[in-house]
NUVO-989117 format. One line per field, with one value per residue: chain; x, y, z of N, C-alpha, C, O in turn; residue number from 1; residue in three letters. Coordinates in Angstrom, 2 decimals, padded with zeros to 5 digits. Layout:
NUVO-989117
chaine (A/...)
nc1 (X/...)
nc2 (Y/...)
nc3 (Z/...)
cac1 (X/...)
cac2 (Y/...)
cac3 (Z/...)
cc1 (X/...)
cc2 (Y/...)
cc3 (Z/...)
oc1 (X/...)
oc2 (Y/...)
oc3 (Z/...)
num (NUM/...)
residu (ALA/...)
END
This chain:
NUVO-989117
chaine (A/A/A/A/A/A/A/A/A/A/A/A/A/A/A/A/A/A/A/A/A/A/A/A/A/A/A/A/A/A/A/A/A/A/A/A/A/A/A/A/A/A/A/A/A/A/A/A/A/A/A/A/A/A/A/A/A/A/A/A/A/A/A/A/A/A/A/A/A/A/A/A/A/A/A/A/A/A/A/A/A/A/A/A/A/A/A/A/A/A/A/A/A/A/A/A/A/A/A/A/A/A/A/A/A/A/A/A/A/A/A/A/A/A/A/A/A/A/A/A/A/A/A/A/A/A/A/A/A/A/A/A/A/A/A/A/A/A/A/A/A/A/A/A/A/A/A/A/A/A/A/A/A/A/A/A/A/A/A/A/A/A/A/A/A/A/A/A/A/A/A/A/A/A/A/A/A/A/A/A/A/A/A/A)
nc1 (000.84/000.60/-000.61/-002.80/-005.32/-005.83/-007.99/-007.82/-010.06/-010.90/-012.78/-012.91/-013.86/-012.91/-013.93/-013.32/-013.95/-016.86/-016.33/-013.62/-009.97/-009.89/-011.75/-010.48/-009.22/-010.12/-010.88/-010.50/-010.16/-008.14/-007.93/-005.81/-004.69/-003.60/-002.71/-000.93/000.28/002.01/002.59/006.04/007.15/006.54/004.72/005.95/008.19/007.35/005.96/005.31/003.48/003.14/000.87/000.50/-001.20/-001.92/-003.88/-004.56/-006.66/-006.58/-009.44/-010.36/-008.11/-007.17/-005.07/-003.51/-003.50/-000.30/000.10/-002.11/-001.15/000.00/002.90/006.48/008.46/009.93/008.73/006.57/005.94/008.39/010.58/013.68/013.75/013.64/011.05/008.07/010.07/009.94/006.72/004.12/000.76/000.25/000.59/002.71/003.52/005.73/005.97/008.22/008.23/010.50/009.74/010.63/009.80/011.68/011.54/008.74/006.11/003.54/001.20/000.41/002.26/005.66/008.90/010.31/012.05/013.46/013.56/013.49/012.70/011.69/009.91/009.41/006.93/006.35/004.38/002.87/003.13/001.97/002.26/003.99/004.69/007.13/009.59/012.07/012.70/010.17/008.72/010.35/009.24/006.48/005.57/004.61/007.42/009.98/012.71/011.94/012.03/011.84/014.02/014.42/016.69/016.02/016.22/015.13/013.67/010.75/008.89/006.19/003.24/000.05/-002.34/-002.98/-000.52/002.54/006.59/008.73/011.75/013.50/016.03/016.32/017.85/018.59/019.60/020.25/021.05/020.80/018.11/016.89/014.21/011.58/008.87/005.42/003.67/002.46/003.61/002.68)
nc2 (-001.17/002.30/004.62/005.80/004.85/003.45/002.46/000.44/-000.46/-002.53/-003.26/-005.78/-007.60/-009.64/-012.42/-014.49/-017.90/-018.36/-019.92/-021.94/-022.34/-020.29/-018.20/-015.55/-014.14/-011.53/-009.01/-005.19/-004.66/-002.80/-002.33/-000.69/000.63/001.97/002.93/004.66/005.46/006.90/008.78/009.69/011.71/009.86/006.83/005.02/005.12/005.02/006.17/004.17/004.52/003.51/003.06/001.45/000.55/-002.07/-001.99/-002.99/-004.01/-004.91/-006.22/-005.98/-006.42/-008.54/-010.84/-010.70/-013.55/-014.97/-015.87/-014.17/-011.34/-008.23/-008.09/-007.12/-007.42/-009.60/-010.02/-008.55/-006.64/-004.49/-005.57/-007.20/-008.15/-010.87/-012.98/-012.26/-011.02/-008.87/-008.94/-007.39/-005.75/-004.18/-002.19/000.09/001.19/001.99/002.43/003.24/002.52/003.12/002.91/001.25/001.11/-001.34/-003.01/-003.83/-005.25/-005.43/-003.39/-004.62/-006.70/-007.29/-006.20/-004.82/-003.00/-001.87/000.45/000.05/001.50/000.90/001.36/000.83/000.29/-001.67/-002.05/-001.95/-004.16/-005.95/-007.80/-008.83/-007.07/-006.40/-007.62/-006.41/-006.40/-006.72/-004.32/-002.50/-002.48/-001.60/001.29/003.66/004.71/006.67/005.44/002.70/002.47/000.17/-000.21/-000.54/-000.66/-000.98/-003.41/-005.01/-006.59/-007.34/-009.66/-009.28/-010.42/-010.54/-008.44/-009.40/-010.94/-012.25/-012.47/-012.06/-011.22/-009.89/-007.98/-007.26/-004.96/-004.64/-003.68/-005.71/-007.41/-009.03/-010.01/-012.39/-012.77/-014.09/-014.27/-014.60/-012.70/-008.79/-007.20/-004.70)
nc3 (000.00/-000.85/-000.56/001.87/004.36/007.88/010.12/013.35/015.95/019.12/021.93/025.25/027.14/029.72/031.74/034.23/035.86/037.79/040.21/041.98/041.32/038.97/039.65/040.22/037.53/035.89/033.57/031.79/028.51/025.66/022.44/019.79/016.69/014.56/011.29/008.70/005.22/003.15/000.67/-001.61/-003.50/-005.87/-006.68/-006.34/-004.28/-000.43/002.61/005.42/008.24/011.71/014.83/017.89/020.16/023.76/025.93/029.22/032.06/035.02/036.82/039.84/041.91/040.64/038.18/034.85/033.26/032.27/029.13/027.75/028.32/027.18/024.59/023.89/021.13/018.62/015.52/014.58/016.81/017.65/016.05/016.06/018.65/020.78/020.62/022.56/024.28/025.93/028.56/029.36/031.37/029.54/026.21/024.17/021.28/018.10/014.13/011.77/008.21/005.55/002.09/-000.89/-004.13/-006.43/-008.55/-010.99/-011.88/-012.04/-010.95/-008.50/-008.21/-007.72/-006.46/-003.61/-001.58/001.64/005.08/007.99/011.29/014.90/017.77/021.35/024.49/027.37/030.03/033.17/035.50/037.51/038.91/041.38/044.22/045.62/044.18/042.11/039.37/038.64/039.40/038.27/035.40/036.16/036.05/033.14/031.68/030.73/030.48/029.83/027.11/024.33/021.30/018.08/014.83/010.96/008.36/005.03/002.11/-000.22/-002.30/-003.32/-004.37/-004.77/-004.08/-001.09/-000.57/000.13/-000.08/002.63/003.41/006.18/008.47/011.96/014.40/017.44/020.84/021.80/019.90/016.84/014.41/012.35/010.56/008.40/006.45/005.22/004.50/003.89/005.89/007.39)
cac1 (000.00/001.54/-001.70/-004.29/-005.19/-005.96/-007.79/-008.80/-010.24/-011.37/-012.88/-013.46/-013.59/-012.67/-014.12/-013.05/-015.07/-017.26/-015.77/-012.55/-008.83/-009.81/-012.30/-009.61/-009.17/-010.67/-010.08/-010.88/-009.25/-008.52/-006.54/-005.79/-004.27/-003.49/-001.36/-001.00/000.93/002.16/003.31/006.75/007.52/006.11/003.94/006.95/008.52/006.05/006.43/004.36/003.45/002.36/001.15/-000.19/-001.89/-002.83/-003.88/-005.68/-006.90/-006.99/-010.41/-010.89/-006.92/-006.79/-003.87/-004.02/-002.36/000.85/-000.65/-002.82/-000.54/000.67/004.46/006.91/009.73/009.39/008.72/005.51/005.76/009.17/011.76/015.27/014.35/013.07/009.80/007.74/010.84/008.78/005.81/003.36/-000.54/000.19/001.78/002.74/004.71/005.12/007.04/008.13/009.03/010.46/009.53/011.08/010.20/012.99/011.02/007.08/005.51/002.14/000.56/000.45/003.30/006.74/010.14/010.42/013.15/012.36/014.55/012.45/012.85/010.33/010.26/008.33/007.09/005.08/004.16/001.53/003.23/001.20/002.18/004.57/005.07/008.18/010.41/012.98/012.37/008.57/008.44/010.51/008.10/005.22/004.89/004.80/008.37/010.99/013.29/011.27/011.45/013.38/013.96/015.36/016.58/016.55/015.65/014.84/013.00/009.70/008.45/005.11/002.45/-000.62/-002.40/-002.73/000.48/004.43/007.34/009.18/012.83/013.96/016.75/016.55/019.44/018.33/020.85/020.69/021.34/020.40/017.49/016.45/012.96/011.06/007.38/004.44/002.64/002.66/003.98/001.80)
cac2 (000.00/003.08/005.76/005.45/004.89/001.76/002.27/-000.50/-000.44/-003.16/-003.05/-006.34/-007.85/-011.29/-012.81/-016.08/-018.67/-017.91/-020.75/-022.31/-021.65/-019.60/-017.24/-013.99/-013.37/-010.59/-007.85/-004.62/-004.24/-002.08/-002.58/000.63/000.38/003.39/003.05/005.35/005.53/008.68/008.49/010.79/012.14/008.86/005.81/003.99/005.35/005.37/005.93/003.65/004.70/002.73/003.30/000.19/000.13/-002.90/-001.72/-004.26/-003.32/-006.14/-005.87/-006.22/-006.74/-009.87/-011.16/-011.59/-014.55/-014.50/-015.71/-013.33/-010.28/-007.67/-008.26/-006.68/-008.81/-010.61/-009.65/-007.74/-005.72/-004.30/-006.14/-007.21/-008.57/-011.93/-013.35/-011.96/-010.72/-008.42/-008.05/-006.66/-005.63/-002.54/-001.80/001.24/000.44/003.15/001.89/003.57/002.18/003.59/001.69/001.64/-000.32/-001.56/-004.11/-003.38/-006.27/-004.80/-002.64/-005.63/-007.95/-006.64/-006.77/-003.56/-003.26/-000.93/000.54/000.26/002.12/000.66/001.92/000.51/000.04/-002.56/-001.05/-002.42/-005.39/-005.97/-009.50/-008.64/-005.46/-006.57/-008.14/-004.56/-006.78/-006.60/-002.85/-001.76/-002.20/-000.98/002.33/003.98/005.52/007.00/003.90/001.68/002.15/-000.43/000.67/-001.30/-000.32/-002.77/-003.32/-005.93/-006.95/-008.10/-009.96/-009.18/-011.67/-009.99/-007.70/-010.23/-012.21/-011.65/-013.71/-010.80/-011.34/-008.74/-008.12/-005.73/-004.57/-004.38/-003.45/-007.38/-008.28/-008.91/-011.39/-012.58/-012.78/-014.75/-014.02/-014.97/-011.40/-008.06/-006.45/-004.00)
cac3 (000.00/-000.93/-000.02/002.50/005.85/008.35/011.93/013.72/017.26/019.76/023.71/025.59/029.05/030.06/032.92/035.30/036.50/039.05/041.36/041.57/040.77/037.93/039.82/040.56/036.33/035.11/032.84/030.56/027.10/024.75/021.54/018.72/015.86/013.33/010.42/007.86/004.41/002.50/-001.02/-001.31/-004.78/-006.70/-006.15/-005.94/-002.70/000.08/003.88/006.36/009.72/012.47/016.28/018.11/021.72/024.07/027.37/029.77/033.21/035.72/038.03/041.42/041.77/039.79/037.47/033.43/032.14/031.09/027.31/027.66/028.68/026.26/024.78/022.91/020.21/017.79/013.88/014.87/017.91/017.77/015.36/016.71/019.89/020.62/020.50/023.66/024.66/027.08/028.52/030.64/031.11/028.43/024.96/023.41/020.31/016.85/013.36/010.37/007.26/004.11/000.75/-002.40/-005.24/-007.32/-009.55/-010.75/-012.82/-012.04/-009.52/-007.24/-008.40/-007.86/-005.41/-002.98/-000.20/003.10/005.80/009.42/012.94/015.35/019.25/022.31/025.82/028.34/031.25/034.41/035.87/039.09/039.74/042.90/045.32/045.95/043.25/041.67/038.47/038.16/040.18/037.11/034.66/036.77/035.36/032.50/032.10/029.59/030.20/029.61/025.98/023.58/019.78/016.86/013.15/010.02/007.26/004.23/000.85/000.11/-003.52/-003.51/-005.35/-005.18/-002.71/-000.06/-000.16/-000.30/000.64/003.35/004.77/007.15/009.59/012.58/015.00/018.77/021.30/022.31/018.78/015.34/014.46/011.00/009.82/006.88/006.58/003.70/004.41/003.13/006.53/007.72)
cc1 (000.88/000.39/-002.56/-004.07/-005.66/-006.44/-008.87/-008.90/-010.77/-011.84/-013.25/-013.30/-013.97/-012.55/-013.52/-013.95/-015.32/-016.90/-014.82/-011.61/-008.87/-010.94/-011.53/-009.33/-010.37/-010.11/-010.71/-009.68/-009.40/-007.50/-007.05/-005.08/-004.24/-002.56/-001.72/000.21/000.91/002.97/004.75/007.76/007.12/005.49/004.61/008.02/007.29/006.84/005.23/004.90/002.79/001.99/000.00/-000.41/-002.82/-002.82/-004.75/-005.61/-007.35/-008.28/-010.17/-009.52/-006.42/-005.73/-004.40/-002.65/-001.53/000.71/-001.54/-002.11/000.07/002.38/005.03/008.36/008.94/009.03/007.23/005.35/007.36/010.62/013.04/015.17/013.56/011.55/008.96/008.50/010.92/007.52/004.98/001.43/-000.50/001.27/001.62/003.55/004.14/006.46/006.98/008.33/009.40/010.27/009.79/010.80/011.08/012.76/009.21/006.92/004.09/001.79/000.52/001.55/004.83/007.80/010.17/011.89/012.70/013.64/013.35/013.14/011.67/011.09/008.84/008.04/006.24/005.30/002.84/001.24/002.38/001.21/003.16/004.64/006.17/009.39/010.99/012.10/010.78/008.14/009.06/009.64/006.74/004.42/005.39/006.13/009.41/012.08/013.08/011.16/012.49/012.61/014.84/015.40/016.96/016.71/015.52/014.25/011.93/009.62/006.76/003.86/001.34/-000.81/-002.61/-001.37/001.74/005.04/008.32/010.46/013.51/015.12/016.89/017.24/018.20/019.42/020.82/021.08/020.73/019.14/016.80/015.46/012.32/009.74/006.68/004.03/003.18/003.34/002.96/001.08)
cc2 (001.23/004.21/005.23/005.28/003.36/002.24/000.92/-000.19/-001.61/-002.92/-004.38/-006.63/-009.26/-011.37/-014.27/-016.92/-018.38/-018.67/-021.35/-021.54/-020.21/-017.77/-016.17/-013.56/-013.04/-009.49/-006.65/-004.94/-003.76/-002.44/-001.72/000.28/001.25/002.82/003.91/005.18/006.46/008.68/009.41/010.73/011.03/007.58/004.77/004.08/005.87/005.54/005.34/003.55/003.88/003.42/002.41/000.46/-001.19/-002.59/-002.81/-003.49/-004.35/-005.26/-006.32/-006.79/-008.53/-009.77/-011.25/-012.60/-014.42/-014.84/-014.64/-011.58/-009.83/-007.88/-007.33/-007.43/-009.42/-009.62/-008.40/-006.55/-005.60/-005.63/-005.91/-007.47/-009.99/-012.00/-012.77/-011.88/-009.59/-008.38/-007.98/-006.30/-005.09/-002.52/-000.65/001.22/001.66/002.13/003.05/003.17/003.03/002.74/002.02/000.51/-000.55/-002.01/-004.00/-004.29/-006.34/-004.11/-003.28/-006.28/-006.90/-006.34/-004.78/-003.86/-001.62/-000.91/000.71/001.36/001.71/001.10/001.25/000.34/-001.29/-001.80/-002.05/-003.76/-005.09/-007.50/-009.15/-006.99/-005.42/-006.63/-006.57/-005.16/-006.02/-005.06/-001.92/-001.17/-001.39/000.28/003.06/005.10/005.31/006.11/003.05/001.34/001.49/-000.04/-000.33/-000.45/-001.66/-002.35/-005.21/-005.59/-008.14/-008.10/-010.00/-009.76/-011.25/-009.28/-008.36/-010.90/-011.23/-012.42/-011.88/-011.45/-009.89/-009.14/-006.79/-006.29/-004.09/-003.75/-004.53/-007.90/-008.40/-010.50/-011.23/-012.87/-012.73/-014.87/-014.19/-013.76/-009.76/-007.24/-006.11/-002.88)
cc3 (000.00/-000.62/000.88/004.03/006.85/010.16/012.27/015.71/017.94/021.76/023.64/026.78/028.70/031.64/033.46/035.30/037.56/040.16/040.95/041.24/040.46/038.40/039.86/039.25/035.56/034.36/032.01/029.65/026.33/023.48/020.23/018.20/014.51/012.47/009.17/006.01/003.40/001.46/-000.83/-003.13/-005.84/-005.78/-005.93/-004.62/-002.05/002.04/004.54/007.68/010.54/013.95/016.33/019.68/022.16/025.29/027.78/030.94/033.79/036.21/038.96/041.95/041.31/038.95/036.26/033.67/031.41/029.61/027.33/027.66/027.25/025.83/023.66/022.56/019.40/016.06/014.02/015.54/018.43/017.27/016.18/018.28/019.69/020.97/021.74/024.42/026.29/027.51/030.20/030.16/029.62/027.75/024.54/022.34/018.86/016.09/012.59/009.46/006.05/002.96/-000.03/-003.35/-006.19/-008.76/-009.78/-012.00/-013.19/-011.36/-008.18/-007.00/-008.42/-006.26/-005.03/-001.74/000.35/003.87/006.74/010.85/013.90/017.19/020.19/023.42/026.52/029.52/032.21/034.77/037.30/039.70/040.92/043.27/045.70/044.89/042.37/040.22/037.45/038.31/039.02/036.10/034.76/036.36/033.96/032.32/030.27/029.57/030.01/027.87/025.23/021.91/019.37/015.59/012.71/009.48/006.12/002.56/000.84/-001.72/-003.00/-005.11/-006.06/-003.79/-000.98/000.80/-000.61/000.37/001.13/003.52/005.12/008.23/010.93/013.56/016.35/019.52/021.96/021.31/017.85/015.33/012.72/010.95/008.51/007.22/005.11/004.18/003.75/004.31/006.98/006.86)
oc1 (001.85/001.13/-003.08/-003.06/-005.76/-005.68/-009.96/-008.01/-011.50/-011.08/-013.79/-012.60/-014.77/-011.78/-013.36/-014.93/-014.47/-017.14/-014.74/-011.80/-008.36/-010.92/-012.19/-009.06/-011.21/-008.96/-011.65/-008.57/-010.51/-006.34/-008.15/-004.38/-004.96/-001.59/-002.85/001.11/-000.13/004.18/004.72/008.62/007.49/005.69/004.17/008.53/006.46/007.91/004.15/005.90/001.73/002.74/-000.98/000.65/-003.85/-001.80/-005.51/-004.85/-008.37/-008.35/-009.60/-009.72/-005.55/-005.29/-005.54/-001.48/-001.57/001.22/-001.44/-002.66/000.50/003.16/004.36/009.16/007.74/009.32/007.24/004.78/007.75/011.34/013.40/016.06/012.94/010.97/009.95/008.24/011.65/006.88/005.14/000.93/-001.16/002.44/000.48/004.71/003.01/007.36/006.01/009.53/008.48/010.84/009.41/011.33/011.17/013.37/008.48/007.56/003.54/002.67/000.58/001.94/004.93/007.29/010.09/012.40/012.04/014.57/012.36/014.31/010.60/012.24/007.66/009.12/005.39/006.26/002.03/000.21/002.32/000.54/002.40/004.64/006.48/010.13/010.14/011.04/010.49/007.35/008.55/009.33/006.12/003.20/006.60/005.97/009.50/012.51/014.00/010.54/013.67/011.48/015.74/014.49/017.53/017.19/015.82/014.41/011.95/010.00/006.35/003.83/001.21/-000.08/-002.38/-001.17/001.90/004.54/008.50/010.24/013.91/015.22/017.42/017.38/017.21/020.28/021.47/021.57/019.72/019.23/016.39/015.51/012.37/009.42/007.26/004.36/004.27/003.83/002.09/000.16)
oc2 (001.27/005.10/004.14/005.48/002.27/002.34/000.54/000.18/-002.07/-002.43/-004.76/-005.93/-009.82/-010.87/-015.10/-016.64/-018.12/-018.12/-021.53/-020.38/-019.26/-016.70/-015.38/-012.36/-013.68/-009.09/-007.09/-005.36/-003.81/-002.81/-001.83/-000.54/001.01/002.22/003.80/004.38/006.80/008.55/009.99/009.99/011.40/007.38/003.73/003.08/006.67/005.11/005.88/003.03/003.45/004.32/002.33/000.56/-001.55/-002.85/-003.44/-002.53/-004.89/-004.03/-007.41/-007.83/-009.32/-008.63/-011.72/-012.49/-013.97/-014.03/-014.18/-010.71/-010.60/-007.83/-006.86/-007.90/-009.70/-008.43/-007.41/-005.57/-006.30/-006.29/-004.89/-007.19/-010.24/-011.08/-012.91/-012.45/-009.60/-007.64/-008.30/-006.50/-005.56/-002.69/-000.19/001.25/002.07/001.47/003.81/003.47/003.68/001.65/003.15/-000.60/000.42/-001.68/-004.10/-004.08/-006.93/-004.30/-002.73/-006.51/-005.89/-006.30/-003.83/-004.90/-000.70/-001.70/001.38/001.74/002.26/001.12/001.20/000.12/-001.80/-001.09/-002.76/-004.43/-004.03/-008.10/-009.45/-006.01/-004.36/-005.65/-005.72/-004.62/-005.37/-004.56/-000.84/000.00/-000.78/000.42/003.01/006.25/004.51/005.94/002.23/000.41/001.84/000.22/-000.87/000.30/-002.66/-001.22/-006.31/-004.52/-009.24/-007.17/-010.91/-009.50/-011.32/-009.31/-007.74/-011.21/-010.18/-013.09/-010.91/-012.60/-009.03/-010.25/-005.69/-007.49/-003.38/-003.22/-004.42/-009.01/-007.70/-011.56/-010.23/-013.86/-011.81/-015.53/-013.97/-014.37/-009.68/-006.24/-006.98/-002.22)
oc3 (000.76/-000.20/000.63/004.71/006.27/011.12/011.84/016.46/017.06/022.60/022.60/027.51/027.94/032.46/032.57/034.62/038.41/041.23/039.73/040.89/041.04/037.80/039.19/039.33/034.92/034.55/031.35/029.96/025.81/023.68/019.70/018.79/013.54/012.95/008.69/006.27/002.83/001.61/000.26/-003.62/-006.95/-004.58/-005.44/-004.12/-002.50/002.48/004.33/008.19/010.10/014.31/015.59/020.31/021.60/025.92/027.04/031.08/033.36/036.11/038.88/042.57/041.69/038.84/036.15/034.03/030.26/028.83/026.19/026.97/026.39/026.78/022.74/023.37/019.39/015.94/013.30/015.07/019.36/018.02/016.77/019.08/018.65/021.55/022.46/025.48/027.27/026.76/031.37/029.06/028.69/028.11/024.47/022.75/018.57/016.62/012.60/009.53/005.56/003.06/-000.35/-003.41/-006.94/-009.78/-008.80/-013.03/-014.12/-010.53/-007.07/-005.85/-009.11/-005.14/-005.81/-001.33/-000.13/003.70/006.42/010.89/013.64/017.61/019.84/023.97/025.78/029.85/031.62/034.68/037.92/040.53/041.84/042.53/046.24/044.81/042.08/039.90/036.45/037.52/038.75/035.89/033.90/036.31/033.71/032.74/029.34/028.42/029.93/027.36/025.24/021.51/020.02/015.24/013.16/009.44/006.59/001.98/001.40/-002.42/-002.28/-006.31/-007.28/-002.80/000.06/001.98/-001.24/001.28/000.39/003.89/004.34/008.75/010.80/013.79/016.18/018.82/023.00/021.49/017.92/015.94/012.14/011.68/007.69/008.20/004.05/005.21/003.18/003.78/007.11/007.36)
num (1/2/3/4/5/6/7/8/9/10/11/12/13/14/15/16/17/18/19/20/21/22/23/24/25/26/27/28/29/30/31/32/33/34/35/36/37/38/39/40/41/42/43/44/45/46/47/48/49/50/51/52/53/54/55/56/57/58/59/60/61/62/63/64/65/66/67/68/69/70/71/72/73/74/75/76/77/78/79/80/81/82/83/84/85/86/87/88/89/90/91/92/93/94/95/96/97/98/99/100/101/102/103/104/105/106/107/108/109/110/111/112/113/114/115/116/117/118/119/120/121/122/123/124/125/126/127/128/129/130/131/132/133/134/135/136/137/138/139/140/141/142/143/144/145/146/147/148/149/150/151/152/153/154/155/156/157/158/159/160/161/162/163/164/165/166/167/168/169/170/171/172/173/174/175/176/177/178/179/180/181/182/183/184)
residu (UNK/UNK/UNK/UNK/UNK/UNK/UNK/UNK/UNK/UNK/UNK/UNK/UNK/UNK/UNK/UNK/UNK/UNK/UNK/UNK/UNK/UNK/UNK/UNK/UNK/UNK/UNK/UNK/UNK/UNK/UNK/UNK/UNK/UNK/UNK/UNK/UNK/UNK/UNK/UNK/UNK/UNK/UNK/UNK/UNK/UNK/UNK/UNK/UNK/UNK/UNK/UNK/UNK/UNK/UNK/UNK/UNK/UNK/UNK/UNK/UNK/UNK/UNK/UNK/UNK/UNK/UNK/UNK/UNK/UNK/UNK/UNK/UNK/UNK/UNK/UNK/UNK/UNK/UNK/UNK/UNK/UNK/UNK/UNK/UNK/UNK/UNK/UNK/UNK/UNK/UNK/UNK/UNK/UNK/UNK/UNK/UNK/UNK/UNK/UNK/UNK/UNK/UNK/UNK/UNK/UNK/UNK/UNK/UNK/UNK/UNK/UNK/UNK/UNK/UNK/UNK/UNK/UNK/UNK/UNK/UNK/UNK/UNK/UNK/UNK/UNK/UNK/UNK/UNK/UNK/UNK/UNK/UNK/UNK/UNK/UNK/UNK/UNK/UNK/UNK/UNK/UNK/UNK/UNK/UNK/UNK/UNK/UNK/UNK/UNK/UNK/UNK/UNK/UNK/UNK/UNK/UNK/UNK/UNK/UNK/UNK/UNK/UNK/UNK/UNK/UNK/UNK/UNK/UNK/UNK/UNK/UNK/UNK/UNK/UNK/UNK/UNK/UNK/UNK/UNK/UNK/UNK/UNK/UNK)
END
């Protein structure tokens, strides 16, 4: 996509069982999702923006599930670190990419390569009062944020599909990524 825009929004709440174990999880949620893309001097360089939010809000001081809990790593939510490399109740995560196409076989069909910057946070551990670890995370804070640069090349099939590989640079290290999708 080289013009246009993309919002998606969601609210839900996940309840427990009313008896047993499982009674103390509950939750709100919210999850945002903006992305934008801005042509820049031709339809063949484009810039795509992202900003992604998953806030959750335990109730009644209950726990989410660590599957359940927001993360950041992994090819999605901040390139160049590992897979759910962090997380916590809450995400705050922005990308940019630049796009260039190199190769155009159609409007759809054709080989692009991209330079990325992606930046992010988790925030609203509440599993201990104690532990420095967990008390770190706890609030929303200006250290809290990790950032990667890449980049890659994507063959694009049609508007659905593409074979992606990417590499982004953390300050833990470099991680390679091979994807069937179009990115974002």
């Amino acid at each position: 996509m080289t013009r246009g825009a993309y919002l998606y929004g969601r609210l839900a709440s996940s309840d427990g069982l009313r008896r047993g174990n499982f009674s103390d999880f509950g939750w709100l949620e919210t999850e945002l999702d903006g992305r934008g893309y801005v042509p820049l001097a031709s339809d063949k360089t484009s810039l795509a923006l992202r900003a992604y939010a998953s806030l959750k809000d335990p109730r009644g001081g209950s726990q989410i599930p660590f599957y359940d809990m927001s993360f950041l790593g992994g090819r999605t939510f901040v390139r160049g670190y590992d897979n759910y490399r962090y997380f916590d109740n809450n995400l705050l995560m922005f990308t940019t990419e630049l796009r260039q196409t190199v190769s155009s076989k159609s409007e759809t069909k054709g080989v692009d390569v991209f330079a990325f910057g992606d930046a992010g946070q988790v925030w609203g551990d509440n599993r201990s009062q104690t532990d420095p670890i967990v008390l770190r995370n706890d609030k929303f804070d200006s250290s809290n944020w990790r950032a990667s640069v890449g980049g890659g090349a994507q063959y694009r099939i049609n508007r659905a599909f593409a074979v992606r590989a990417e590499i982004g640079h953390s300050n833990e290290g470099n991680k390679f990524y091979l994807s069937f999708s179009r990115g974002f």
